[in-house]
N, C-alpha and C positions, 0 to 999 in steps of 0.2 A: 659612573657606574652604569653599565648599560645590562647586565645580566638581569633575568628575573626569571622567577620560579613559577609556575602555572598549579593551582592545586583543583583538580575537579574531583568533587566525595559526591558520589549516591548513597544508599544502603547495600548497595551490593558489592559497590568496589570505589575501588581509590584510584587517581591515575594522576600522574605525572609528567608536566614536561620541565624543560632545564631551555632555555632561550639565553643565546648570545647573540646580542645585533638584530634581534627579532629572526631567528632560524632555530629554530630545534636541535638541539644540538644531542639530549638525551628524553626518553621514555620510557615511564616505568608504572606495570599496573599490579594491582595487589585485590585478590579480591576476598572478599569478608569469606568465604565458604572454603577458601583453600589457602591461607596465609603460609608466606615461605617459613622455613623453621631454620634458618643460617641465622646462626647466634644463641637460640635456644639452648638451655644447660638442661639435662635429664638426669634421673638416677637411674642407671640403666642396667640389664642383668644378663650375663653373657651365656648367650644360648650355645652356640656353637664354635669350637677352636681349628681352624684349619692350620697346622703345621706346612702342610706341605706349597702353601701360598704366604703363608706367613701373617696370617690376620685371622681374625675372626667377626663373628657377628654376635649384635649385641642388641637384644629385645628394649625397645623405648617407650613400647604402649601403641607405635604405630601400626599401619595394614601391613608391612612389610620388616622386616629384624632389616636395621642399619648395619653397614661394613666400618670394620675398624682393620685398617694395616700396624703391622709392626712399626711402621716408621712414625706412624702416629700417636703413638704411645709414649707420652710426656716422662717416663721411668726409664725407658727404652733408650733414652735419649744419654742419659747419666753415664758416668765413666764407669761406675760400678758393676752397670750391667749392659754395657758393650757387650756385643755380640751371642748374648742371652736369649734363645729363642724364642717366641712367642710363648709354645706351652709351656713354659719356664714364668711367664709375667702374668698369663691368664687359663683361670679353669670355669669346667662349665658352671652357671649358676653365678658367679662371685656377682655383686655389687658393686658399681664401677658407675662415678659422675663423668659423664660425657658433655661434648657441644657439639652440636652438627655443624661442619664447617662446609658440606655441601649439599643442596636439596635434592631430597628424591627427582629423578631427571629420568624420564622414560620409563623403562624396566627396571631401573639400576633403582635399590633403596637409598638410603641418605647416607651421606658419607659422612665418619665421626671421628673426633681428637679426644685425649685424654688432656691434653694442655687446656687450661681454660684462658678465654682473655674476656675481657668485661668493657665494652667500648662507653665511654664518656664522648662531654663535647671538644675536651682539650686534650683525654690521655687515654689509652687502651690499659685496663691493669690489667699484668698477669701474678695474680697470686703464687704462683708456682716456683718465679724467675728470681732471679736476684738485680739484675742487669739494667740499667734504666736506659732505650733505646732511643731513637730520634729520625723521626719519618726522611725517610733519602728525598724526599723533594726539597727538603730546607740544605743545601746546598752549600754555603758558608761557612767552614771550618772552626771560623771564632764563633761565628752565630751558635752554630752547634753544640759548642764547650759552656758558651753563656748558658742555652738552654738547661744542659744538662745540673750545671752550678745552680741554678734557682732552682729547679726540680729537689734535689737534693736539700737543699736549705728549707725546703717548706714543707719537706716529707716528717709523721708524727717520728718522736724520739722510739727506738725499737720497732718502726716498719722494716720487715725485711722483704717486702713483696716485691717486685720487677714493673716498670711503667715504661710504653714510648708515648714519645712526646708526638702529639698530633700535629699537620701544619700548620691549623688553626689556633695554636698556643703559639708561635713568634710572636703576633701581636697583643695577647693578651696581657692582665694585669696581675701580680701574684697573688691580689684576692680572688681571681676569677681561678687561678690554677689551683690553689689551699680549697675552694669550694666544689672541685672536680673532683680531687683525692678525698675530699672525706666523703662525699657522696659513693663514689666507688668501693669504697674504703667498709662502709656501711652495705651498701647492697651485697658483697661477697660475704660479708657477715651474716647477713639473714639466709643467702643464698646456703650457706655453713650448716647454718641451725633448721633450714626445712630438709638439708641432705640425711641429715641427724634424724629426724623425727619422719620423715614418709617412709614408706614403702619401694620396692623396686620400679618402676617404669614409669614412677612420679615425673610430671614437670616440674622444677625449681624455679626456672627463670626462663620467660618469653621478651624477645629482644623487639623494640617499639614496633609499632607501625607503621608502615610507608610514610605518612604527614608527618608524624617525630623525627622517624630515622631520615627527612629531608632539612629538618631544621636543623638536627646534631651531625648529617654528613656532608651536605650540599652548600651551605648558606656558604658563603666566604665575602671579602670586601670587596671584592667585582661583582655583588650580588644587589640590586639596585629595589626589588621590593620583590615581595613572597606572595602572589594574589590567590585567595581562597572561598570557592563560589558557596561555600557551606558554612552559616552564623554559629553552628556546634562546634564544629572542627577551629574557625577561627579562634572562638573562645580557648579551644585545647590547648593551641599553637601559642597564644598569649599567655597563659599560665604557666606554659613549659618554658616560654622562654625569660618569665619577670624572675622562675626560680634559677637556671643555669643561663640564659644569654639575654641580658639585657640590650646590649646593644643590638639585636633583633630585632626589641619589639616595635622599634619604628618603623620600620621596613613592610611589618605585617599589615595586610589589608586585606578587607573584606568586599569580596564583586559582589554586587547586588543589581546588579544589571539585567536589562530582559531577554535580554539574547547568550547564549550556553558561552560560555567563557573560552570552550574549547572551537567552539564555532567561529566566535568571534578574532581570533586569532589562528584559524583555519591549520588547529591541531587535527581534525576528524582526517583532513585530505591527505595529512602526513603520513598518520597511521595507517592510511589504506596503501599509499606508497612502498611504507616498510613490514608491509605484508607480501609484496608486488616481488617477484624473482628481478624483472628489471626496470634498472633504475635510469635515467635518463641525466645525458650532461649536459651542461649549459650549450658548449660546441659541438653538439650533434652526437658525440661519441658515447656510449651507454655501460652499465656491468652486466653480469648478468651473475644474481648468487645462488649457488644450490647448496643448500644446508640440511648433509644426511647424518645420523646420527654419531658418525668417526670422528666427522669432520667437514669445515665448510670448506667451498672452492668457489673464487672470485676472478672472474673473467672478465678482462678490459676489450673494448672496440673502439675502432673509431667512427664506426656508422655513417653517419650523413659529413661527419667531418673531415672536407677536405684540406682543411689548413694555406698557409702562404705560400713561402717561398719554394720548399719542397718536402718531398716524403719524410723524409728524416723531422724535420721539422715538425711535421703533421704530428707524426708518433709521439713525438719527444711530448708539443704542449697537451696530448689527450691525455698521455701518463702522469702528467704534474697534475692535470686538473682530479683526474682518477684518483690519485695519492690521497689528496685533502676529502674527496667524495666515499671512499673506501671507510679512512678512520671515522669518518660521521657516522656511520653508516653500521660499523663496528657497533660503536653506542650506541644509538638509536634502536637497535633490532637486540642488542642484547647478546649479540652473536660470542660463544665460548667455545674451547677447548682446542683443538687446531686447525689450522684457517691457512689455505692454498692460497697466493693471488698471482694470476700468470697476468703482468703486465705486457703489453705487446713488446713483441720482442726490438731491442735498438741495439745495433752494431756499436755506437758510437759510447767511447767508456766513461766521458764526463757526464752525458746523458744520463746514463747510469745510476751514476753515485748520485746526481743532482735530482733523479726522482728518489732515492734512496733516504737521499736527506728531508726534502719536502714529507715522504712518509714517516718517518722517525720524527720528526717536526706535529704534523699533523696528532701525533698519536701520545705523544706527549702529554695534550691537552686530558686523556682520558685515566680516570680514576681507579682502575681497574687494573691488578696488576696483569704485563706482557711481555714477552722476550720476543726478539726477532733478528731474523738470519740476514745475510744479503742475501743475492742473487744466485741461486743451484745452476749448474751446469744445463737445465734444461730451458734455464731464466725464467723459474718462476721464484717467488720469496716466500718461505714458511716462515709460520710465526704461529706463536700460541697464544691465548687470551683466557685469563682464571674463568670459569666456568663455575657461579656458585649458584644461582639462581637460572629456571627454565628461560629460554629466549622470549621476546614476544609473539614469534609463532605459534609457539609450544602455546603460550599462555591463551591466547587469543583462538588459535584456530584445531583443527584436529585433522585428520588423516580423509580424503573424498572419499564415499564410501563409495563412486562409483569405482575410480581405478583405481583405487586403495592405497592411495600415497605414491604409486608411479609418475601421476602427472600427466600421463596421457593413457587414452583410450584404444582398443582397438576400432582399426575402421570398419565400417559397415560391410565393406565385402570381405574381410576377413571374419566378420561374426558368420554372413550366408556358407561361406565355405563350412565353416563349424557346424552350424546346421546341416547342411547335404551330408556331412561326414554322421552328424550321429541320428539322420532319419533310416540310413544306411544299417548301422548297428541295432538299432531296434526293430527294423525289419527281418532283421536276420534271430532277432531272441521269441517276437511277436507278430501274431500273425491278425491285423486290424484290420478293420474294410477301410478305412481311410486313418491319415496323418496331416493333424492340423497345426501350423504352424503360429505362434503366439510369438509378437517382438516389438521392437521400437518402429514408429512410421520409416525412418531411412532405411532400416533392414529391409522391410515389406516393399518400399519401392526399389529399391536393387531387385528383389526378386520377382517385379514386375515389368523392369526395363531390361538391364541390362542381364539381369541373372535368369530371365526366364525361359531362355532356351537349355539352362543347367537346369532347373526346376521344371520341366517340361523330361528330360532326358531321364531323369531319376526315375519319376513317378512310370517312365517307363519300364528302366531295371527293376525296378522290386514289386512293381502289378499293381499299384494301389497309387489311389488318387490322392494328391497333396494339397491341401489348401491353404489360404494363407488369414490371418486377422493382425489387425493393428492392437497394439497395447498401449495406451496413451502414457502408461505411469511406468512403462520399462525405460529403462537407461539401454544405452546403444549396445551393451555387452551381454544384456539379457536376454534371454528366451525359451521359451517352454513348447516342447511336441507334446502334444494330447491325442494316445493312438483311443478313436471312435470305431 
C-alpha cells in the first residue's frame, strides 16, 4: 500500500493532498469562512418561475436565489408527468427540499436538485428511488448481481427507498453494509422531521467537512496511512471512524513533528506549481493552461525537447508524456466544465490512438465524473469534467487588480501615447498655465528618453509647459494629469 492522505488543519482552513508513490496526485482546500455547500439539503422557497427557460429560482437563505432546471426536478422525471412544463410543477412561494448539487462558481448562484441522495461510507441513499444502483467502476457482472443480492437481503422488511452500492462496499462485511443503511436510514428520518418543523430557507442537513468527507470518499485499500498535523482533528477522524470504519483506524496518525507536514513533503511547491499557467515536462516539453470562465484550453510543446531518432518520434513521446501530465493535472487544480487539449499535431494514426489510450488510461484513475471525445478534425480532443466545486484558482487566488484578469499589462509607451492623447483633450476643454504628469517610473522615463521629443512637440501644440513626476505606488497602466 503505498498511497497516503496528507491532512494539514489551521483555524482557517483545511487542505489536502492524496499522494501516490510520493507525488500528489490530488488537492483540495476548504476553508472555515466559506465551506462548499454540494450536498447540503435546504428547505427552500421558490422565488421566481421562468417558463420560458424552463427552470426557476429558489431562495435558500443564501446572498444569491439558487437555479433549479426542469430536468432537475426529481417529479419531472416520472412518467406521469412527462412533458409537464415547469409552471405546471412549481409556483412562486411553494416550499420545496432541495440539495445543491453545484457551488455557487463566479457569478452563477448554486445549482440545485429536487432528487435528494444522502452519501454514506458504503451506499449513497436515495429516498425518492426504488432501484438499488451499483457504482460503474465495480465492473464484474457476477460481482455486480452478488452486490446487489446482499444489499437486498439486509435491507429493513418494508424499506422502499433506492441505494448505490459504493466501490468501497465489494470488500466490506454485511455488518459493515446493515450499519450504513440504518445510519442513513436514520439521518433522512431526522432530516424528514426538521423539513416538518422549520421554516422556509432552513438548513436540514450540512454534508461533512473536507477531513470526514476524506475518510468516507478517499480512503480505499491502496491507502497506506491518513497523516494529520492537528491532535483535534485526529481525535475527530478516530471517532468517525471506531463508529462507521474500523478498519481505518489503524491507518490514522498523528504528525507531530517540527517541521509543517506540507513542507516536509514539499506540498507548498506543488501548490505554487498548480497555480503556474505552465507546467514543465520531464523531457523538456511543457503545457500551457488558460482556464477562462467557458472553458479551459490545454496546450502541448515540446520546447527544449528534441527527442531521438526523429520528428515524428519527438511528437509522438512529448504527447504520451503530456497524456499522463494533463490528467494529473486535471486533479490537482480541480479543473471543471469543458476542457480543449490541442496535443501536437501527428500524422501518424497509431500514434494517435496510442496517445488516445495512454489519455483515457491516465484519466481513469480520477474520481470525478468525465466524458471524452477523440480527436476533432482540427486535432484537438474535447472532453468535459463535472464541475461541482470552485478550482483551486478560484479558491486560492482572485482576479490582478492591475490588468484585471487579462494577464498582461499594457507597455509603457503604449500608456505615454495615452497620455499625449488625453493632455491633448484637456487642453482643448482647459485652459491651465501648466500640465503635470503623475505615473509609474518606466512611463516617466520613456518620456525622458525615448518619448521626449513627442513630449517636447506637444507642449509646443497646445502653449503650455508639460512636466513630468514619478509615482512610486502607480502600477504601469496608471496615471494622473494635474492641470496647475
Amino acid at each position: 500500500m503505498s498511497d497516503e492522505i496528507l491532512i494539514n488543519v489551521t483555524p482557517q482552513e483545511t487542505r489536502v493532498a492524496v499522494m501516490q508513490l510520493g507525488v500528489v496526485q490530488e488537492l483540495h482546500v476548504e476553508r472555515t469562512s466559506a465551506r462548499g455547500l454540494v450536498g447540503n439539503i435546504y428547505q427552500g422557497q421558490v422565488a421566481r418561475v421562468l417558463p420560458g427557460m424552463q427552470s426557476a429560482f429558489v431562495d435558500i437563505g443564501l446572498e444569491r436565489a439558487a437555479f433549479l432546471h426542469r430536468a432537475d426536478i426529481w417529479e419531472s422525471r416520472q412518467e406521469e408527468a412527462a412533458g409537464v412544463p415547469i409552471e405546471r410543477l412549481l409556483f412562486e412561494g411553494q416550499p420545496l427540499m432541495v440539495q445543491v448539487v453545484k457551488d455557487p462558481i463566479g457569478t452563477k448562484g448554486a445549482r440545485l436538485s429536487t432528487q435528494i441522495s444522502i452519501a454514506g461510507r458504503l451506499l449513497v441513499y436515495l429516498p425518492q428511488e426504488t432501484h438499488i444502483g451499483i457504482s460503474q467502476r465495480i465492473e464484474d457482472e457476477q460481482e455486480r448481481e452478488l452486490l446487489r443480492g446482499r444489499l437486498q437481503g439486509l435491507l429493513p422488511a418494508g424499506e422502499h427507498g433506492g441505494f448505490i452500492i459504493r466501490t468501497v462496499a465489494e470488500s466490506a462485511a454485511d455488518k459493515e453494509i446493515a450499519a450504513d443503511i440504518e445510519y442513513l436510514l436514520r439521518l433522512w428520518e431526522d432530516i424528514s422531521e426538521r423539513a416538518r418543523s422549520l421554516p422556509p430557507k432552513s438548513l436540514l442537513y450540512q454534508d461533512l467537512d473536507l477531513a470526514l468527507r476524506v475518510l468516507r470518499d478517499f480512503v480505499s485499500e491502496a491507502t497506506g496511512r491518513v497523516l494529520v498535523d492537528s491532535r483535534e482533528t485526529h481525535q475527530r477522524l478516530q471517532a468517525f471512524s471506531q463508529s462507521f470504519m474500523m478498519n481505518v483506524v489503524p491507518r490514522l496518525e498523528h504528525y507531530s513533528g517540527e517541521r509543517p507536514l506540507f513542507d516536509l513533503y514539499a506540498i507548498e511547491n506543488e501548490i505554487e506549481k498548480a497555480l503556474s499557467r505552465k507546467v514543465d515536462l520531464k523531457s523538456g516539453g511543457y503545457l500551457v493552461i488558460d482556464q477562462t470562465e467557458a472553458l479551459t484550453t490545454i496546450d502541448v510543446n515540446t520546447g527544449a525537447f528534441v527527442g531521438g531518432r526523429n520528428f515524428d518520434d519527438t511528437i509522438f513521446k512529448t504527447n504520451l508524456e503530456a497524456a499522463q501530465a494533463i490528467a494529473r493535472q486535471l486533479r490537482l487544480r480541480n479543473l471543471g466544465g469543458i476542457i480543449i487539449v490541442d496535443f501536437i499535431d501527428m500524422d501518424n494514426e497509431e500514434h494517435r490512438n496510442a496517445v488516445l489510450a495512454q489519455f483515457s488510461q491516465a484519466l481513469s484513475r480520477d474520481r470525478t465524473r468525465m466524458t471524452m471525445n477523440g480527436f476533432t478534425a482540427l486535432g484537438l480532443v474535447e472532453m468535459t469534467r463535472k464541475r461541482t466545486r470552485e478550482s483551486l484558482a478560484h479558491v486560492l487566488c482572485e482576479p490582478c487588480p492591475t490588468c484585471q484578469g487579462r494577464g498582461q499589462v499594457k507597455t509603457a509607451q503604449t500608456v505615454c501615447y495615452e497620455i499625449l492623447r488625453e493632455i491633448v483633450r484637456e487642453a482643448r476643454q482647459f485652459n491651465a498655465r501648466e500640465y503635470r504628469i503623475l505615473a509609474s517610473q518606466p512611463v516617466i522615463d520613456l518620456f525622458l528618453d525615448e518619448e521626449s521629443q513627442s513630449l517636447a512637440q506637444l507642449g509646443d501644440f497646445i502653449g503650455r509647459p508639460v512636466s513630468l513626476q514619478v509615482e512610486s505606488q502607480y502600477t504601469q497602466e496608471q496615471y494622473d494629469i494635474v492641470l496647475i
